[in-house]
Structures are given as structure tokens and as C-alpha cells.
C-alpha positions as CSV (number, residue, x, y, z in Angstrom):
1,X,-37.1,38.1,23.8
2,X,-39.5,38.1,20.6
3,X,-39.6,40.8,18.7
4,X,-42.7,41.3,16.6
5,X,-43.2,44.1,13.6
6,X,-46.4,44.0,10.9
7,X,-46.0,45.3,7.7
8,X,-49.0,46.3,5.7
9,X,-49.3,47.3,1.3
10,X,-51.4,47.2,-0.7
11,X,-51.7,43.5,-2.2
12,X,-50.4,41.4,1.1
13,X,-49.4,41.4,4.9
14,X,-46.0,40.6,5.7
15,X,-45.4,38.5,9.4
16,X,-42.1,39.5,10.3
17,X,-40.2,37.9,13.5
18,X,-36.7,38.6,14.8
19,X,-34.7,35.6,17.0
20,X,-31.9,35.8,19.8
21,X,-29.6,34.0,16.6
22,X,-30.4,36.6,14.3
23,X,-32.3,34.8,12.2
24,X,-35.6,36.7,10.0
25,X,-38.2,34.6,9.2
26,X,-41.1,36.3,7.1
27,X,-44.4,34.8,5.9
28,X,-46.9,36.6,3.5
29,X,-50.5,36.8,4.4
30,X,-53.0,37.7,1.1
31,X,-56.2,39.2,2.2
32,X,-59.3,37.2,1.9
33,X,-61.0,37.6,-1.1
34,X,-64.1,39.2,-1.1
35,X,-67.7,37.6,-2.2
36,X,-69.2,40.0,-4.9
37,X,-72.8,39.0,-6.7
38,X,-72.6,40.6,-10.3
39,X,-75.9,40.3,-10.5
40,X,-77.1,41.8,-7.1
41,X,-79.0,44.9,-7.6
42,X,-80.1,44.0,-11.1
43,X,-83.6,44.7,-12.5
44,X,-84.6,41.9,-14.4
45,X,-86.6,41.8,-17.6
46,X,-88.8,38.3,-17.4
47,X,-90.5,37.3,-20.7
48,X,-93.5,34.4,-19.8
49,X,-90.9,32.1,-22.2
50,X,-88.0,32.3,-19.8
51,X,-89.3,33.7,-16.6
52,X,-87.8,30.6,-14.8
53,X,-84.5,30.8,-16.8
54,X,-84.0,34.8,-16.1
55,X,-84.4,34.7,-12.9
56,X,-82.1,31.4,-12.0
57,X,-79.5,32.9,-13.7
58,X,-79.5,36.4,-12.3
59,X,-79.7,35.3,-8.4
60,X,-76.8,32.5,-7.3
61,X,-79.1,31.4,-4.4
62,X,-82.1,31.3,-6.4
63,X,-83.6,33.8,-4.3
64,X,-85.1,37.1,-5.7
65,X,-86.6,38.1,-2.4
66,X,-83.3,38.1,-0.1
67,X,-81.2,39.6,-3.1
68,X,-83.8,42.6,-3.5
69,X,-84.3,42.1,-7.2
70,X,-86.7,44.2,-8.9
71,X,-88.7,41.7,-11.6
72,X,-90.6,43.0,-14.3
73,X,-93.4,40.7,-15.3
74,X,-95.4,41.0,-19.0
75,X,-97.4,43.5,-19.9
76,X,-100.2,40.8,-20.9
77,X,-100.5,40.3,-17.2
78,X,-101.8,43.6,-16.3
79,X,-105.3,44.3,-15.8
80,X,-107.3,45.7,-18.5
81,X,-109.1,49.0,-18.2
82,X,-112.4,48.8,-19.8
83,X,-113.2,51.5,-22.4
84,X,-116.5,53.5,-22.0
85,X,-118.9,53.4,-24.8
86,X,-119.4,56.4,-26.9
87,X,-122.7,58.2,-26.4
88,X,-124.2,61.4,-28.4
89,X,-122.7,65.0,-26.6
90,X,-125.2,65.8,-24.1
91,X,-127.9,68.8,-24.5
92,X,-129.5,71.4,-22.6
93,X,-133.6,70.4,-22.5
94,X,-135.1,72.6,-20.4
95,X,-134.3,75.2,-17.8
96,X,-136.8,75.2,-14.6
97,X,-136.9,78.7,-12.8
98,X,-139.0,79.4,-10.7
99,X,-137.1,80.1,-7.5
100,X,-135.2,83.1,-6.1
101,X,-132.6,81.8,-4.4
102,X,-129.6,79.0,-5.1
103,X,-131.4,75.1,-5.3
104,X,-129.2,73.6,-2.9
105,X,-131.1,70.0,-3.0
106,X,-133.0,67.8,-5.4
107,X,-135.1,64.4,-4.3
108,X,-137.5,62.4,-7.1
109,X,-140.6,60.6,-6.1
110,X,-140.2,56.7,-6.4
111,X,-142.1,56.6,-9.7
112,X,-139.9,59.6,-10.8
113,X,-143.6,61.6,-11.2
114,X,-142.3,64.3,-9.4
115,X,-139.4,66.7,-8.8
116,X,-138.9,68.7,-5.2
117,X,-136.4,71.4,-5.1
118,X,-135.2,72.7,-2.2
119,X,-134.0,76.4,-2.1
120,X,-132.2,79.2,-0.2
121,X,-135.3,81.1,-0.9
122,X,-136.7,79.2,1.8
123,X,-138.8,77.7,0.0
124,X,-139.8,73.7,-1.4
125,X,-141.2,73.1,-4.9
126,X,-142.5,70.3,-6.3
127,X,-142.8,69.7,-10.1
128,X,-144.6,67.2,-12.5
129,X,-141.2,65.7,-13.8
130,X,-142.7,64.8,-17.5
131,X,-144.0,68.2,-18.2
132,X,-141.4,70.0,-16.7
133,X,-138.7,67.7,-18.6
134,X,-140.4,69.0,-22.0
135,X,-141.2,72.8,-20.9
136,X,-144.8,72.1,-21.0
137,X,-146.8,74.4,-18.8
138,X,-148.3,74.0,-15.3
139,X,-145.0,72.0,-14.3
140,X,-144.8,73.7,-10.9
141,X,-147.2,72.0,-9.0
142,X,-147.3,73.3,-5.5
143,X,-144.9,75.3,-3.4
144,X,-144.2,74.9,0.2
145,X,-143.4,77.6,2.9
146,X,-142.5,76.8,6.7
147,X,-139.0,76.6,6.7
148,X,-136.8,80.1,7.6
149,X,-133.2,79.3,6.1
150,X,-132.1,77.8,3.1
151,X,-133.2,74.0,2.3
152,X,-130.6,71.3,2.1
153,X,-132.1,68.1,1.9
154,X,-134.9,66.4,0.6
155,X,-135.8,62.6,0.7
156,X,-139.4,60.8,-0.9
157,X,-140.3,58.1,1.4
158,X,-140.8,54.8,-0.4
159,X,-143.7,53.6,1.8
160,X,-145.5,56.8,2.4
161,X,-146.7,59.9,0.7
162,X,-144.4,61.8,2.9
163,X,-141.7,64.6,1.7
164,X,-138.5,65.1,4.2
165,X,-137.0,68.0,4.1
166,X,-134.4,69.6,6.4
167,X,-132.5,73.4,6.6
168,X,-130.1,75.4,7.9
169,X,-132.5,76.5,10.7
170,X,-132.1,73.2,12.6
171,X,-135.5,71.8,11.6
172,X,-136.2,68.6,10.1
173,X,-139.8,68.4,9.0
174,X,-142.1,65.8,7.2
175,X,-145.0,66.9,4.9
176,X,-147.7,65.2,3.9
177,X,-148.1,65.1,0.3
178,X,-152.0,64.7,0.3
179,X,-152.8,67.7,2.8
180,X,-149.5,69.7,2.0
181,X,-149.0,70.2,5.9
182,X,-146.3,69.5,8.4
183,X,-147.4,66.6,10.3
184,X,-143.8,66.2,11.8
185,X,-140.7,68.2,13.7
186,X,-137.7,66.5,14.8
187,X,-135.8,69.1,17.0
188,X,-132.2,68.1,18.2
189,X,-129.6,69.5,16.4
190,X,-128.2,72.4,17.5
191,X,-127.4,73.8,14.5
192,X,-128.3,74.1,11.1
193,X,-128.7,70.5,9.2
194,X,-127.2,69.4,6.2
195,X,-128.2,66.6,4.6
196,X,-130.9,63.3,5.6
197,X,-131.5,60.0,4.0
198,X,-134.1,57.2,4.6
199,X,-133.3,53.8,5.4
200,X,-134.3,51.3,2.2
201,X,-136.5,49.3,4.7
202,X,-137.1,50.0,8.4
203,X,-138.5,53.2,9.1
204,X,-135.8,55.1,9.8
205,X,-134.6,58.5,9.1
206,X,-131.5,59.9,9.4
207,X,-129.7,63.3,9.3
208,X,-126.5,65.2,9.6
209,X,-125.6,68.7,10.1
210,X,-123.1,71.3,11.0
211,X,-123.2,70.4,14.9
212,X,-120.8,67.1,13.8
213,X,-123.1,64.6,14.6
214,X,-125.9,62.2,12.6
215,X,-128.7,61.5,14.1
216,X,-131.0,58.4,13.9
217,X,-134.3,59.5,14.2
218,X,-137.7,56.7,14.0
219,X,-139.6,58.5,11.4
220,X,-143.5,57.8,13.0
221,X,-142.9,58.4,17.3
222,X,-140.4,60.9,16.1
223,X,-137.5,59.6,19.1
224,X,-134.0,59.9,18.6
225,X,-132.6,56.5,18.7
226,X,-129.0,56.9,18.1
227,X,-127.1,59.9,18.7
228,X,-123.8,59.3,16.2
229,X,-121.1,61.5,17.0
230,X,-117.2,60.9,16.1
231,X,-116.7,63.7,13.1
232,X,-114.6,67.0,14.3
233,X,-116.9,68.7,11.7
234,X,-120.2,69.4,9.8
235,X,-121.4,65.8,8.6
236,X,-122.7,66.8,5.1
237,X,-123.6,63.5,3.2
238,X,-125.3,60.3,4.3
239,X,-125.9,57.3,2.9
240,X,-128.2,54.2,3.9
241,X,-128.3,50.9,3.3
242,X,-130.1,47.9,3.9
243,X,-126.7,45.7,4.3
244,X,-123.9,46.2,6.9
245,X,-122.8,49.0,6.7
246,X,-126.4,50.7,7.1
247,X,-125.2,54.0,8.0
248,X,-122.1,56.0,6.1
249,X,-121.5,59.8,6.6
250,X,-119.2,62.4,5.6
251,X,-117.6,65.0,6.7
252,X,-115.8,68.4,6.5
253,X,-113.2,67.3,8.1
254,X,-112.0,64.9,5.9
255,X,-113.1,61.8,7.3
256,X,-115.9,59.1,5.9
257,X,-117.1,56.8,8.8
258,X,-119.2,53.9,8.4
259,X,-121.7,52.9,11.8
260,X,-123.1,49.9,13.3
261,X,-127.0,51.0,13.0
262,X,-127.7,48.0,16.3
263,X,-125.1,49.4,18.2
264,X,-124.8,53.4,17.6
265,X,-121.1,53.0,17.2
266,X,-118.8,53.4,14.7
267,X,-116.3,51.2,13.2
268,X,-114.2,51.6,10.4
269,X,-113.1,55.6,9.1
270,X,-111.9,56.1,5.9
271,X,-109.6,58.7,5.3
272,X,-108.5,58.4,1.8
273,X,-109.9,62.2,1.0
274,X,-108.1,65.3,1.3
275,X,-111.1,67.7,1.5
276,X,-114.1,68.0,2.6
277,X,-117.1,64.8,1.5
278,X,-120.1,66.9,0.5
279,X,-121.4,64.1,-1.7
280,X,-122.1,60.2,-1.7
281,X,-123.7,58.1,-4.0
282,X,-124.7,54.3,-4.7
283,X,-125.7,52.4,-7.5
284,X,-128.0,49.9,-7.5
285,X,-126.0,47.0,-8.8
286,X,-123.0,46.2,-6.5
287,X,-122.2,46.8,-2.9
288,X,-120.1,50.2,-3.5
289,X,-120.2,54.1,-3.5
């Protein structure tokens, strides 16, 4: 019979086996050393000069991926933030008041002639701009009633000498400029609306309001052509354009979405915000807002 006993310490195992003769025959087994990466872990400072050197000599394997090596490139590389110029501090011109109620919207004609206001006075000013930017007198020009809640939006067509103008009493109306009258309603919202825009080249109009949806309206037969619904709150900005995407709105409940005008659907949402969108803007020289 064998007899078989393993020893263990702390620097070696010891094999230790017993014969019918009486004989003891031992044999020391070390432990297998084990593989260690002083460098493994690092964070590396690379200078342009010896980027290649640093990092062939931090990583055996030449491999800063797989070894999870944090490298710190020069600071010439990052992007430079450009500085804005330095303008006078800004000054108060004039003050326009005239209405008795908070302005809640603002729209200039195309040839930036005139200013409409749009009040919770229920009411719709419109004011020659250039006398009313220099306090000169008889810069209200005309006031315009119809409306029975406060005014939120306000768009100058381009093409026409039409004013848009919507409110919180779920009308969206358009006024003619040369006989001050209403010569258009477009009813279907359901509740009060928020904002509208114009498309830049078809005759479209669009608005938004607290019923969540947007609403593509063609601005002379006065049909709905899209209903846009997809926001789980009031749609409070819009914003048209004449390139894909021609349609972005947003919302209270977070969310900007941008629509297929074609197709009436939506496909991207942004939800990079963490309150509610009440205003959008564009500018006129690159594809952004």
C-alpha cells in the first residue's frame, strides 16, 4: 500500500510518499510564478515628441486598448473656443406702453416697418417700428380686438399682407392688414393655442397648443392637413423650415420632436432638456437652432 500525505507553507509544496521498505522520498514543488504588468493601470502622460515611445514602453503587448490605459494627449490638440467680441453695454431706448395686460408675443413685418404685440389684454397692436424705436409720436398705429383670452402668437406672412395671430381661447385667426378684418378662423384645437409659425415657402401654417398636438393647417382653403400628435403635453414652440426637418416643436413635457411635413409622422425626439421648451430659434446662416 501507498501512502500519500501533502504538505503545504508558505514558499513551497512538499510531495511526500511512504514505501512497504520504509523508505521516504520527498520532492519540493515551488508555486508558479505569477505574471504581474508594472505598468498596467498606469495613466500615461504623451508629449507629441514621444507619443510613440511612452506608450511602447508603458504597455508590454503594445496594446493601450486591452491594457485599459488612460492616455493624455497635448493640450495643443484641443479645440479652441472662440472669444466673442467686445461690444458697448447695452441701453434702454424706449419703453412702449400702451397695453394693459402682460405682452406675451412679438412678430415684425418682413421689412421690419412694423411691430405687432400681442397681449393678455386681449388685445393686438401694431406699431411703426422707426418711430416707436425713437419715442416719436403716433407709433401705435392701429389696435385690433376679436380675440377673448390672452394672445400668444403672432406670425407676418412673407407673401401676403396678412397678420396671424392665435390665443388661449382656441382661435387662430388671420387679418387682413389693408381692411383690418378677420377674413380667416381655423377651429380645431380643443384648447387654448400656444404658439404658430409659417412655412418659409409653401403656404402653410402651423400651430401648437395646450391640447399636445400641432397642427398643419393650408393657410388659404383653411383644411387641416396634418394632425401631429406624439407630445404628453402643451406644444409651446414651433419652428419651420424649408429643408428636412420642416417641422420642429416643443414641448412641456420635455421633449423636442422633429416631423416629416409629407408624411405627418414623426421621426427623431430629442430629449436633451430637462424642462419644459417654451422657445426656439434659428439663424439664418447655418442649418441649426
Amino acid at each position: 500500500a501507498l501512502a500519500a500525505e501533502l504538505s503545504k507553507n508558505s514558499s513551497s509544496q512538499a510531495l511526500v510518499a511512504v514505501t512497504d521498505g520504509g523508505a521516504v522520498a520527498t520532492k519540493k514543488r515551488d508555486k508558479a510564478p505569477r505574471k504581474q504588468h508594472s505598468n498596467e493601470g498606469a495613466m500615461v502622460a504623451i508629449d507629441d515628441n514621444d507619443a510613440t515611445q511612452a506608450t511602447t514602453t508603458a504597455t508590454p503587448d503594445n496594446n493601450v486598448a486591452s491594457q485599459g490605459i488612460l492616455v493624455k494627449t497635448s493640450s495643443e490638440r484641443a479645440a479652441k473656443i472662440p472669444r466673442p467680441t467686445w461690444h458697448a453695454p447695452w441701453k434702454l431706448a424706449t419703453v412702449l406702453s400702451s397695453h394693459l395686460g402682460w405682452v406675451r408675443s412679438l412678430a415684425f413685418s418682413p421689412d421690419n416697418q412694423y411691430l405687432a404685440t400681442g397681449s393678455a389684454d386681449r388685445t393686438i397692436k401694431i406699431w411703426d417700428f422707426p418711430k416707436a424705436s425713437v419715442g416719436a409720436d403716433q407709433a401705435l398705429k392701429l389696435t385690433l380686438t376679436g380675440h377673448i383670452s390672452p394672445v400668444r402668437g403672432l406670425a407676418f406672412s412673407d407673401k401676403y399682407p396678412y397678420l396671424f395671430s392665435c390665443a388661449e381661447d382656441k382661435q387662430v385667426r388671420c387679418w387682413d392688414l389693408e381692411t383690418n378684418q378677420v377674413i380667416r378662423h381655423y377651429h380645431g384645437h380643443l384648447s387654448g393655442v400656444f404658439c404658430l409659425a409659417l412655412h418659409p415657402t409653401l403656404d402653410v401654417l402651423v400651430t401648437g397648443g395646450r391640447d399636445a398636438v400641432a397642427r398643419v393647417w393650408d393657410m388659404r382653403t383653411k383644411t387641416a392637413l396634418h394632425v401631429l400628435s406624439g407630445h404628453e403635453h402643451t406644444v409651446a414652440s414651433l419652428l419651420t423650415k424649408s429643408t428636412h426637418p420642416q417641422i420642429i416643436t416643443g414641448s412641456h413635457d420635455n421633449t423636442i420632436k422633429m416631423w416629416d411635413l409629407a408624411a405627418g409622422k414623426c421621426f427623431t425626439t430629442l430629449t436633451h432638456h430637462q424642462k419644459s421648451i417654451r422657445a426656439m430659434v434659428q439663424p439664418s446662416f447655418e442649418n441649426t437652432f
